[in-house]
Short mmCIF file of the C-alpha atoms (twelve columns), coordinates in Angstrom:
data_MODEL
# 
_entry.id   MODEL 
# 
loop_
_atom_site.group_PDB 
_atom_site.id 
_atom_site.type_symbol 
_atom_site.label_atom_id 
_atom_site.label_alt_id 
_atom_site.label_comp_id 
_atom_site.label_asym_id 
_atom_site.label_seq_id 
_atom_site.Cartn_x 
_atom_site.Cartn_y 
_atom_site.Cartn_z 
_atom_site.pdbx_PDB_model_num 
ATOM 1   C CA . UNK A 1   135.706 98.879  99.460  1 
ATOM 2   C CA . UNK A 2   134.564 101.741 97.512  1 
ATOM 3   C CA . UNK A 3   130.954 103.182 99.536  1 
ATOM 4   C CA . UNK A 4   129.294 105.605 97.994  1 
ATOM 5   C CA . UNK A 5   125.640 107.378 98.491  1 
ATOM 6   C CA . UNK A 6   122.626 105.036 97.795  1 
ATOM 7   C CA . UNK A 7   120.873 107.514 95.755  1 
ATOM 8   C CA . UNK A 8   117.699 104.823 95.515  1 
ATOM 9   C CA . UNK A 9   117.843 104.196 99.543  1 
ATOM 10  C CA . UNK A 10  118.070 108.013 100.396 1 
ATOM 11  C CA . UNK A 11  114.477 108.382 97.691  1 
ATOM 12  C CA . UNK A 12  112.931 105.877 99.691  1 
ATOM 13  C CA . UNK A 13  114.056 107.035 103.046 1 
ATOM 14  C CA . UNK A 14  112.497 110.401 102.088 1 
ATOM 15  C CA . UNK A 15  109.465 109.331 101.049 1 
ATOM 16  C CA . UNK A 16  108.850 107.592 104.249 1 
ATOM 17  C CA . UNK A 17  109.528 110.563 106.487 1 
ATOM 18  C CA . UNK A 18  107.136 112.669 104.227 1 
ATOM 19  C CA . UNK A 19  104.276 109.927 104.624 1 
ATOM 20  C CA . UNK A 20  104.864 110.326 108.454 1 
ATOM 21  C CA . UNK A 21  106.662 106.649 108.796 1 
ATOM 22  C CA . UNK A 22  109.113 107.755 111.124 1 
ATOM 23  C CA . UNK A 23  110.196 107.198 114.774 1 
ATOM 24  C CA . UNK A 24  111.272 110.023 116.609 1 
ATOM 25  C CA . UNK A 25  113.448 108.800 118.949 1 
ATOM 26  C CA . UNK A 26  116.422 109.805 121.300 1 
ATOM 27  C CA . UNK A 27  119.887 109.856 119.872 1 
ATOM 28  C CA . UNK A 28  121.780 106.924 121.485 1 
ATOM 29  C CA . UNK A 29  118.829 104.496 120.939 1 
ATOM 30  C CA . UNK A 30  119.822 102.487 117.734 1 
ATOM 31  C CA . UNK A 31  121.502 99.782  119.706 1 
ATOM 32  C CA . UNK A 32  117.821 98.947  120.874 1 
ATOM 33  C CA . UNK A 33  115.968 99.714  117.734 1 
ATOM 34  C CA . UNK A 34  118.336 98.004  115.448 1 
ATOM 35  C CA . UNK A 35  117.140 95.001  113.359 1 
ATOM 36  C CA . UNK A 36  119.080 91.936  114.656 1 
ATOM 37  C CA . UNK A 37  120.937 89.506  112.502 1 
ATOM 38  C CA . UNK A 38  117.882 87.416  112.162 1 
ATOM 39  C CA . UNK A 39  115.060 89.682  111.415 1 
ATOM 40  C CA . UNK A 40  117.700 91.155  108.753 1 
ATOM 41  C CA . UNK A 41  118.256 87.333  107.639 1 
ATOM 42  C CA . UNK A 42  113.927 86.828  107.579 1 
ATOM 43  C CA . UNK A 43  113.433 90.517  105.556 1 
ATOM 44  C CA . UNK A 44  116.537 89.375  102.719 1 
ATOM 45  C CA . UNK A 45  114.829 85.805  102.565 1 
ATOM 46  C CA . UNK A 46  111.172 87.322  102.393 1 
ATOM 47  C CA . UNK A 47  112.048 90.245  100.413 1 
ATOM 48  C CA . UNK A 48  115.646 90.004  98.636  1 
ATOM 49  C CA . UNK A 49  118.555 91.848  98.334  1 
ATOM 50  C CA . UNK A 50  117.475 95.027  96.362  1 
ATOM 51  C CA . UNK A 51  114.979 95.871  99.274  1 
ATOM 52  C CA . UNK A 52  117.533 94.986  101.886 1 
ATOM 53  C CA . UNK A 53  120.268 97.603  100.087 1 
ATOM 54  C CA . UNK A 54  117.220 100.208 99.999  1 
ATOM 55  C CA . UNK A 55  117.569 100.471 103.517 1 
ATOM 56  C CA . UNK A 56  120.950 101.347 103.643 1 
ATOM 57  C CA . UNK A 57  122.599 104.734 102.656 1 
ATOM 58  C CA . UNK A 58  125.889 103.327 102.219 1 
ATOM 59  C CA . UNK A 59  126.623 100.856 99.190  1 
ATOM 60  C CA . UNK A 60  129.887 99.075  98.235  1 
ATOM 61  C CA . UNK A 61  128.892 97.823  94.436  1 
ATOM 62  C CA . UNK A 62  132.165 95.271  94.802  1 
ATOM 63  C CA . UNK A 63  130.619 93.209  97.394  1 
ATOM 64  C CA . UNK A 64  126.747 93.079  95.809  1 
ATOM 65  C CA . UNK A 65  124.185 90.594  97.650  1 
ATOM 66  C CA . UNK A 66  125.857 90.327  100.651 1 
ATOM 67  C CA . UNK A 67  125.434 92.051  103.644 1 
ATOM 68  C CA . UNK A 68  128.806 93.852  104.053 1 
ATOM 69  C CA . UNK A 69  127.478 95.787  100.573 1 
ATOM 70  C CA . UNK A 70  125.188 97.474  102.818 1 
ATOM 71  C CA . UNK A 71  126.330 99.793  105.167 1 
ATOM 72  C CA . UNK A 72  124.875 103.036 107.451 1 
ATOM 73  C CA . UNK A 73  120.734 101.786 107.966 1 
ATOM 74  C CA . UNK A 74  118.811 104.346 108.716 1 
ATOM 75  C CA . UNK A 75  115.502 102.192 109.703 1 
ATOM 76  C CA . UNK A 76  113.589 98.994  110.879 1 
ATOM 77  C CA . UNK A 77  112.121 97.774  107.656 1 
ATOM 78  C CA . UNK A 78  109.231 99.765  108.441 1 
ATOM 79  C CA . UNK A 79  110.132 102.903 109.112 1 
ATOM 80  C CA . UNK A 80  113.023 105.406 109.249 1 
ATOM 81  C CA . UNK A 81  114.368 105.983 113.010 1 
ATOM 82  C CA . UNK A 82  116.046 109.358 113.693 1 
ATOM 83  C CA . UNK A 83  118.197 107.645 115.956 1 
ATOM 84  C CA . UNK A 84  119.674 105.707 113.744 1 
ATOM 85  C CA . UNK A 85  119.863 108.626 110.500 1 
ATOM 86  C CA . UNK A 86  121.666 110.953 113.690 1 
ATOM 87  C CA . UNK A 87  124.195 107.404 114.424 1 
ATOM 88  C CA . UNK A 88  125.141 107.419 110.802 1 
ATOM 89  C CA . UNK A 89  125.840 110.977 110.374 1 
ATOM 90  C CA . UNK A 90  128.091 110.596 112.753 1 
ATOM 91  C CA . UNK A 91  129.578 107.235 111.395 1 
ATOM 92  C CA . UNK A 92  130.024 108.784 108.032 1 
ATOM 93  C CA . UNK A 93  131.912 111.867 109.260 1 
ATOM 94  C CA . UNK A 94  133.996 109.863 111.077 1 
ATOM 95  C CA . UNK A 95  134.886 107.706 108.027 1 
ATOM 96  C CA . UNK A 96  135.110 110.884 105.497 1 
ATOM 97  C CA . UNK A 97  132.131 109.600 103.556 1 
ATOM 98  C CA . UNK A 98  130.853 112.778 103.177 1 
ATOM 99  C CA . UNK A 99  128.194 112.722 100.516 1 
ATOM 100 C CA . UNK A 100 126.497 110.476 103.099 1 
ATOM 101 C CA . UNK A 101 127.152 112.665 106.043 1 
ATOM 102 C CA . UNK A 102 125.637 115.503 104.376 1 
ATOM 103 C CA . UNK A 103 122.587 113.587 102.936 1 
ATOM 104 C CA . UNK A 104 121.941 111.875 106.498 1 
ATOM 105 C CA . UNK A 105 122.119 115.664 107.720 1 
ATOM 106 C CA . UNK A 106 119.668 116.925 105.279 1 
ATOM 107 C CA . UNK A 107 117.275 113.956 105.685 1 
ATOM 108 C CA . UNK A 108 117.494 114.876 109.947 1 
ATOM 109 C CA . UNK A 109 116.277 118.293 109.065 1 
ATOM 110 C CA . UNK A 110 113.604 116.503 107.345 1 
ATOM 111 C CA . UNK A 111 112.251 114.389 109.752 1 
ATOM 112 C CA . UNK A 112 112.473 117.462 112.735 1 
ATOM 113 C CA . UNK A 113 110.655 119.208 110.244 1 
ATOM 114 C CA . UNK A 114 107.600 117.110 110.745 1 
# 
């Protein structure tokens, strides 16, 4: 698998903070505020695959329209959750993904700006 930076994802997840659709929330909260398997299944049958990878700062062009091509969410389908942008800074430094660990970083500084 070859993941690189969803430049598209990271535009849209930008443009959400700056139109104040954000949730400020604690750190270890993702595990709550994550989608589960079937609202992700109702917003890719409602909405399709293109939206569903815009949500998603980590891509994997190999394995297109499926979910595993999708990796590191950084919202709900509605709006961005800081918990989940700190989670996947971490996951991506972790992993040596580092153009998404530094783009996650720079989109937290974003969001605390507001």
């Amino acid at each position: 698998m070859a993941i690189r930076l969803n430049e598209p994802a990271l535009r849209q997840a930008r443009a959400l903070v700056r139109e104040g659709k954000v949730v400020r929330d604690e750190r270890d909260d993702w595990s709550e505020h994550a989608p589960s398997t079937d609202e992700e299944n109702a917003f890719i049958e409602r909405d399709g695959w293109t939206e569903f990878r815009h949500w998603h700062l980590g891509i994997d062009d190999e394995t297109r329209d499926t979910k595993q091509a999708s990796s590191f969410p950084y919202g709900d389908f509605r709006k961005v959750h800081r918990c989940a942008v700190v989670s996947l800074e971490s996951r991506a430094g972790q992993y040596d993904h580092d153009e998404i660990r530094d783009a996650a970083r720079k989109l937290l500084e974003l969001i605390d700006e507001g």
